[in-house]
Structures are given as C-alpha cells and as structure tokens.
C-alpha positions in Angstrom: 9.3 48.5 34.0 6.1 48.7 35.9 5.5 49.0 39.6 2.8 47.2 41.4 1.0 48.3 44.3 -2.0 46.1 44.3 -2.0 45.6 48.2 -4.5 43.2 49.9 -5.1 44.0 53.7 -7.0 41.2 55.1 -8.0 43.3 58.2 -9.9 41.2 60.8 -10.0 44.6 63.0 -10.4 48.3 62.7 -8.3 50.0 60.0 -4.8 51.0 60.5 -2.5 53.6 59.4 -1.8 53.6 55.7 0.7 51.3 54.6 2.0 50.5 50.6 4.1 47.5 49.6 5.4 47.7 45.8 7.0 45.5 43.5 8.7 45.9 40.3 7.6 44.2 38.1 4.3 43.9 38.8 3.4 41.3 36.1 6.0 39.0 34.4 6.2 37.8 30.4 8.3 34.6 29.4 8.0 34.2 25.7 8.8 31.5 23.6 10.4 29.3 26.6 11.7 26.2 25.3 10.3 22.9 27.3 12.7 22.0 30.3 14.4 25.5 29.2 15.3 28.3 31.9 14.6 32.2 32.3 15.1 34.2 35.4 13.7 37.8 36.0 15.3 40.2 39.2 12.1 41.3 41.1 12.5 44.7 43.6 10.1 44.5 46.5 9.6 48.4 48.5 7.8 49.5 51.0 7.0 53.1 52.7 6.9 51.7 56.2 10.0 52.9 58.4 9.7 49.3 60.5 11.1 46.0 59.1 8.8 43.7 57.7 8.5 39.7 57.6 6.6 38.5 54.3 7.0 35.3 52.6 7.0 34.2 48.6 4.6 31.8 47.7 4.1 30.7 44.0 0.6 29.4 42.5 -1.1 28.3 39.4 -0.1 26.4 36.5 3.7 27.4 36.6 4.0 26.7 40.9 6.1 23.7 40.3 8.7 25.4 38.1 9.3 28.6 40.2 12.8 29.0 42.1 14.5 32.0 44.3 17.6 33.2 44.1 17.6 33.6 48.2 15.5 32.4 51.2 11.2 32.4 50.6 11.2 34.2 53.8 12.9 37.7 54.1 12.5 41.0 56.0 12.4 44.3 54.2 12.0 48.1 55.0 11.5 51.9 53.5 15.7 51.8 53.9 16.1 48.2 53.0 14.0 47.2 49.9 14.6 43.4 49.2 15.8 42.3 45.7 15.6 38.9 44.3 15.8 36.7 41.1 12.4 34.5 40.7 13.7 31.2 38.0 11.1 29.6 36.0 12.1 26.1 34.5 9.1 24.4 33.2 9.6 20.1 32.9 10.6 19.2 29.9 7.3 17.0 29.6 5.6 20.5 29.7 3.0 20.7 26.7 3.3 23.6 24.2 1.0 26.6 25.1 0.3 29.7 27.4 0.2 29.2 31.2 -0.6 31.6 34.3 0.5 32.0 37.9 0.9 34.1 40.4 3.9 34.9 43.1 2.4 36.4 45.9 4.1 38.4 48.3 2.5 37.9 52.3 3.9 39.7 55.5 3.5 38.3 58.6 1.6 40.4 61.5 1.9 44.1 60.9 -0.2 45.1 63.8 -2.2 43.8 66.7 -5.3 45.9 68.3 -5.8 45.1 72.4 -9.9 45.9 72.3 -12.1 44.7 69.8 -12.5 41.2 68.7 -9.8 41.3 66.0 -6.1 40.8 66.9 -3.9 41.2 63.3 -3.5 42.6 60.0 -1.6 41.1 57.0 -0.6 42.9 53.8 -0.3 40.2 50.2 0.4 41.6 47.0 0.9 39.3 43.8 2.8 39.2 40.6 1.2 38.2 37.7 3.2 35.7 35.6 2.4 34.4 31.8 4.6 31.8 30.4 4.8 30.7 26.8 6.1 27.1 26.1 7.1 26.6 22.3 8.8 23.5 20.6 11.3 25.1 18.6 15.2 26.2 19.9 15.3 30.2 19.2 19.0 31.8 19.2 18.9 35.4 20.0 20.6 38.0 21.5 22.2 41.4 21.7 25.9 42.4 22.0 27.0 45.5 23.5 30.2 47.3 25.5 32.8 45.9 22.7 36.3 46.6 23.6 40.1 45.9 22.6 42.9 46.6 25.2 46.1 48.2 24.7 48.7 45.2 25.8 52.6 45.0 25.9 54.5 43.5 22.9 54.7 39.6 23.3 51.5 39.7 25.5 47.7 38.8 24.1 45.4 41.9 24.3 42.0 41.4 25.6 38.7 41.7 23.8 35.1 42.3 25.5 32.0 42.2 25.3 28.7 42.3 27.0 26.2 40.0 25.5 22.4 39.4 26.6 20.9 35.9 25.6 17.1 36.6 24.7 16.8 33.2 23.2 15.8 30.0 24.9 19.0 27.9 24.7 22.0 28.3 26.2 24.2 30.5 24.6 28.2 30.4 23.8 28.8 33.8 21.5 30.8 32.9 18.9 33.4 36.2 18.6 35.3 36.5 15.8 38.0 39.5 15.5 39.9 40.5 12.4 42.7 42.9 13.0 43.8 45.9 10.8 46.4 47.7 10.4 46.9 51.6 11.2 45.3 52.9 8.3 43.1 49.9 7.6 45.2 48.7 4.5 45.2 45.2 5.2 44.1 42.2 7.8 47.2 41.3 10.2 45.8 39.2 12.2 42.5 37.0 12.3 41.3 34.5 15.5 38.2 33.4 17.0 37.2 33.1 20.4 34.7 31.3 22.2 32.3 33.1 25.3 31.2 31.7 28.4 28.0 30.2 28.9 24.7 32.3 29.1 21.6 30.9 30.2 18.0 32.6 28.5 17.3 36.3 29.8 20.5 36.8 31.2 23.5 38.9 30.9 27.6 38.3 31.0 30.7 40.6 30.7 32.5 38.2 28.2 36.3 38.8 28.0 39.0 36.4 26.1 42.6 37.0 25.3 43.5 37.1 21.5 47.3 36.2 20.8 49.6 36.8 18.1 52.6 38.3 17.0 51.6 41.7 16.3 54.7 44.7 16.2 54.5 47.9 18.2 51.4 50.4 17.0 48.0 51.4 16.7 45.6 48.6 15.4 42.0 48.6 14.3 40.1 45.6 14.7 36.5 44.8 13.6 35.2 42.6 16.3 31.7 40.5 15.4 29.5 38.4 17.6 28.5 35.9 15.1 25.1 35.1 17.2 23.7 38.4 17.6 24.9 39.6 14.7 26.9 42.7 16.1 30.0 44.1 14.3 31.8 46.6 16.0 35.0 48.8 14.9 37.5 49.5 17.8 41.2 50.7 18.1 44.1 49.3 20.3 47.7 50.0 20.9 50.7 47.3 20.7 53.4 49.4 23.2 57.0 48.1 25.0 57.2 46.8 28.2 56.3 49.6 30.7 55.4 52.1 28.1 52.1 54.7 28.0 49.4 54.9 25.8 47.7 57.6 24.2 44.1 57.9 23.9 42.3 60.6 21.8 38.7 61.4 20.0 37.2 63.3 17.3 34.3 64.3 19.4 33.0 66.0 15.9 33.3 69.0 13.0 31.6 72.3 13.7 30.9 74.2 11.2 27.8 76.6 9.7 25.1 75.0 8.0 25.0 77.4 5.0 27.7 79.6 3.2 27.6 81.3 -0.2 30.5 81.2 -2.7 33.7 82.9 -2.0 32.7 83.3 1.7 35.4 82.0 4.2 33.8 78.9 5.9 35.1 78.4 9.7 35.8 74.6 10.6 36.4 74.0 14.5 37.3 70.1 15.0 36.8 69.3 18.5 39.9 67.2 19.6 39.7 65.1 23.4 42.7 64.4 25.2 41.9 61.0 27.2 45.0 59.8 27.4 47.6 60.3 30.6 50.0 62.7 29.4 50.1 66.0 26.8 50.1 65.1 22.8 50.8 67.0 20.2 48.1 66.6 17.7 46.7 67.9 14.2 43.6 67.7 12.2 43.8 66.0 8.6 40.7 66.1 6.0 39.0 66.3 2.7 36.2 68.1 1.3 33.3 66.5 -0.7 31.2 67.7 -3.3 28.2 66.1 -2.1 26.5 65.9 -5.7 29.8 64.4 -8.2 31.0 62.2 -5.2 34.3 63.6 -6.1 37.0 65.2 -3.4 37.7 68.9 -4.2 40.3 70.0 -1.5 42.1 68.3 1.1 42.7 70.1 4.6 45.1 70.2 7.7 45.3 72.6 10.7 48.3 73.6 12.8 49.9 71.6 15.3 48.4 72.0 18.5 49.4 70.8 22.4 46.9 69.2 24.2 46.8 68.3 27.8 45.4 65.1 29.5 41.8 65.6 30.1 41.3 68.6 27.8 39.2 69.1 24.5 40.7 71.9 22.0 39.0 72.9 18.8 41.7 73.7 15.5 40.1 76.6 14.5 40.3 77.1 10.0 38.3 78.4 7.7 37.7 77.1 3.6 36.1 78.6 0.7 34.0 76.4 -1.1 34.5 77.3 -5.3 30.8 76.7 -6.4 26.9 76.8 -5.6 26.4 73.4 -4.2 26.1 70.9 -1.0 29.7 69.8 0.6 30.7 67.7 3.3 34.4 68.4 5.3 35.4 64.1 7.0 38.9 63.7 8.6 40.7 62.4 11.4 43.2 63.7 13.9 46.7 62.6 13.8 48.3 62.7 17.4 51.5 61.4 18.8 51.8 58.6 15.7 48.2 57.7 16.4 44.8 58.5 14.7 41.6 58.9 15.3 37.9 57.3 14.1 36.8 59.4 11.1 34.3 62.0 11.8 32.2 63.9 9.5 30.3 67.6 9.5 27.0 68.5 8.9 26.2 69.0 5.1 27.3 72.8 3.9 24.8 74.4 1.8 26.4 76.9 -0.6 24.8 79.6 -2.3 25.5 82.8 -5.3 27.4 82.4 -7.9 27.1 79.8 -11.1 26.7 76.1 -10.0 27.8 74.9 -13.0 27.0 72.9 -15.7 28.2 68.9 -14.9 27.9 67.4 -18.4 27.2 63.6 -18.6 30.0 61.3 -19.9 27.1 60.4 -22.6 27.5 63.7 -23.9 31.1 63.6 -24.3 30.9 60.8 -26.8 29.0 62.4 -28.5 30.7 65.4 -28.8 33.6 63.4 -29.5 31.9 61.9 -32.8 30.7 65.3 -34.0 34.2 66.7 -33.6 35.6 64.0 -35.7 33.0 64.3 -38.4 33.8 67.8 -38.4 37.4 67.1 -38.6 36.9 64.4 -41.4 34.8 66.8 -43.6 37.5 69.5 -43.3 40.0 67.3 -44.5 38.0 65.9 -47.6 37.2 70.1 -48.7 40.7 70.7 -48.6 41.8 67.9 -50.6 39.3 68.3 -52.6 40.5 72.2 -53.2 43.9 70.7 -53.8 42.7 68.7 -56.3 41.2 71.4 -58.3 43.9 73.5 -58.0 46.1 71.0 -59.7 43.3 70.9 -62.5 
C-alpha cells in the first residue's frame, strides 16, 4: 500500500521547523462499482510532530457528493496517536457509466503563529487521490480464507468458519456448503448447507454457522466449499462425550535424502506435532511409490512413540529401495484413534544397479500369440510323427 506525503504548507510567514503529514493510501482505485453500489477503503493518517494536531476531511470533484466517514470530518492526531478512518463511496444510482476523479484532502488547522513580521499562521493540506469506475453490470467475486470445523460434544452442532472478502459490487451472502466424511474418507455422513451473513463490496467478515446432525463419537473429515468464491477446503473435526478432551496432531512433513543408490539404507524422519492438551501415543503409517509404474512397492510403519503436548518428535527408519528409479514415501500418523492429513516426501532419486526392463502390456499379447503358435506347431509335428510311425 503506498504512503503519501505530498504536503502543502501554505506559509504566509517565514518558514518553520520541518513538519511531514502521511497518509496511507495515498491514491484510492474503485473498480467496476455498480451504480447506487457501495465500497469502503480504511485510510491511516501519521504525522512526525510530537504535538496534537486539528485537520479536517474535505472531499472534492466528481465523486464529493458520494463520499462518507466512518467518524467525525474533524479529528486531532499526533506522532503517538495516528488517526485511522474508513472513507465510503456510494455513487447515486442515476450515476452514468464511466471513470470519475476526486480528491479527499486532508487540512490542519493553525500549526504555528510568528509575533513579528506581517504573517500570523501556517497550515499543512495533503490530498488523496480517488478514481472511481461506474459499470452497469452486477460482478460476484470474492475470496474465502481461515476455513474451520470445531470439535463439539455429541448431540451438539459443531461450528464451521470462514473468512470471506467480497471484491464484487453486490452484496454478498456466501453460499457454504459442507459434506462430511468419515474417518478414512470412505463415504459422505452427513451433507448441509449454510447461509453467511451479509458483506457489502471491499469488505471483510468472520462468517461462523452451526451445522447439525446426528453424527456418533470420532474423527470426521469434511470438505467445506464457498460456492461464490469458489474455495474448497479439507478440514478435520472430532465428535467427543460430554466433558471429554480432544487430541490435535500434524504431519508437519517427511525428511528424507534427495538421492540414494540401490541397496543403500534410506533414512525417513516424519516430523510428528503434538497440539493437543495432553501426551498421545502415536505412530507413523505409509507406502512407497514407484514414481514411474504408479504402482505401490512397500508399505511402512515405525514404532510407537509418546508424545507430549506441545512437542514435535521425528520416527526415525530407514528403507531400501530394490531398483534404479524415482520413489516417493506418503503416509499419515495414527495417534490416540485419530489420524492425520496425508503428507508426502520429496521425490528419491535412486541410482546403480539394473533399472529394469518394464515391458508394455502390448508386448505381452503378443508374446502370448507367438507362444501359442509355437505350441500349436509342436502339437501338429508330433502327431504328425505319430502318424508315420503307425505307417
């Protein structure tokens, strides 16, 4: 965001000390505003003078009928006590379609007065630049962000959040749909959509709505989608008894060496977190990937390890990959009848030794025919030699 300092001192005396008066933003864009539409922008107005300050918001130019202020047009402000506002622009809705300017000018009052001389004040101004756009047409837009799912007791709705930002030019009402899973993501439990709260154009809200059903004790994944901004997001919740804890852990990631060579012991360290409030007992389980048939070659799990609130522990194992080739360990951690997201390494390079030869299913069918011919021909010679003999 850029910072203005174009400062005007109208000085009808000698100069005075140095004095800078900033504002952020310095110059204001409002696109695609829909006629008798709204959008708001927070405006930060500094100064490096220790002493208070009296200035005064005035608004000019095409758009000085549709500016508002979220406070008084008169304020005081210091070094210590920067003033913060929201400027509103809501042009009529007999506003033609086009591009219009303006300005907000910031003026103090007095700043200083000179007893000799035959001037007797200075005054500081410094404006904002504002360009407005106008359109016809209703534009939906916006962005969706800080999705959540609560843990809730059974027979209680859990609580699902989200922070959306409407960068249209209509009012907004998100449209949140949630489809729950179950543990392992083997089927939809539960399904509901919810309705958000109003959002004007250019402004933000903290949206949170109770889902209810009849869900049993457990872990649950649920894919949570505002419909609007087009924002899908995966997050896990518990169902627990009245009164009871719930355990919170992550797969911060897989460690492991970028490069290995064939019959070399590969070390694996997954990084567990602990964010829960009491000690779990927790285990890593994976697979490894041939990166180049797709296929799964080995599956993988580590010792059971204790791991106190607020800790991250690594389970330390090694693998050896079979063949020349690129690999890829994924997995999860099991903790305390919970699991995690699913993480995955880096790619492993592996060198030495034979890659081997993959041959095409094409190939096989072929092989397949030539075997049979081969067969079929064998056959016919030794009836054939049967025959003879009998001759």
């Amino acid at each position: 965001m850029r910072v203005g300092y174009l400062v005007l001192l109208m000085l009808v005396i000698s100069c005075v000390s140095a004095l800078d008066i900033g504002t952020s933003p310095s110059i204001m864009h409002f696109s695609k505003m829909l006629k008798g539409g709204y959008a708001e922008q927070s405006v930060l107005i500094t100064t490096s003078s220790s002493e208070r300050i009296v200035a005064h918001l005035t608004a000019e130019g095409d758009i000085r009928e549709w500016v508002n202020y979220s406070a008084n047009s008169t304020f005081v402000f210091s070094k210590s006590e920067p003033y913060g506002f929201v400027m509103v622009l809501q042009p009529p809705e007999d506003t033609m379609t086009g591009n219009y300017t303006g300005v907000i000018k910031i003026t103090t009052d007095q700043l200083a007065s000179v007893t000799s001389g035959a001037g007797s004040s200075v005054v500081a101004q410094i404006m904002i630049l504002v360009y407005v756009e106008v359109i016809g047409e209703e534009v939906i837009e916006c962005r969706a962000g800080a999705i959540s799912a609560s843990t809730a007791e059974i027979g209680s709705p859990f609580t699902v959040r989200a922070t959306v930002h409407n960068d249209g030019n209509v009012r907004l009402r998100p449209t949140i749909s949630v489809d729950v899973y179950d543990q392992y993501k083997t089927k939809i439990v539960l399904t509901r959509t919810v309705i958000g709260n109003e959002i004007l154009p250019t402004r933000s809200l903290s949206i949170a709505k109770d889902v209810s059903g009849t869900l049993e004790e457990g872990q649950y994944f649920a894919e949570i989608f505002v419909r609007e901004c087009g924002i899908s997001q995966t997050v896990t919740f518990d169902i627990v008894e009245k009164g009871a804890i719930s355990d919170s852990g992550v797969l911060v990631g897989i460690k492991t060496n970028p490069k290995s060579n064939v019959g070399e012991l590969l070390p694996l360290a997954p990084l567990f977190r602990n964010d829960g409030p009491r000690k779990v007992v927790a285990k890593f389980r994976g697979e490894v990937k041939d990166m180049k048939s797709g296929k799964i070659i080995a599956a993988i799990e580590s010792d059971s390890l204790e791991v106190n609130p607020g800790s991250t522990m690594e389970f330390p194992m090694t693998i050896s990959l079979p063949k020349a080739g690129e690999y890829q360990i994924s997995g999860r951690v099991v903790y305390n009848n919970k699991i995690t997201f699913e993480e995955r390494s880096i790619v492993v390079e592996v060198e030495g030794g034979n890659p081997g030869f993959e041959m095409p299913p094409i190939l096989y069918f072929f092989v397949y025919i030539i075997i049979g011919l081969l067969i079929m021909i064998l056959i016919g010679k030794i009836r054939k030699a049967k025959k003879n003999r009998r001759k």
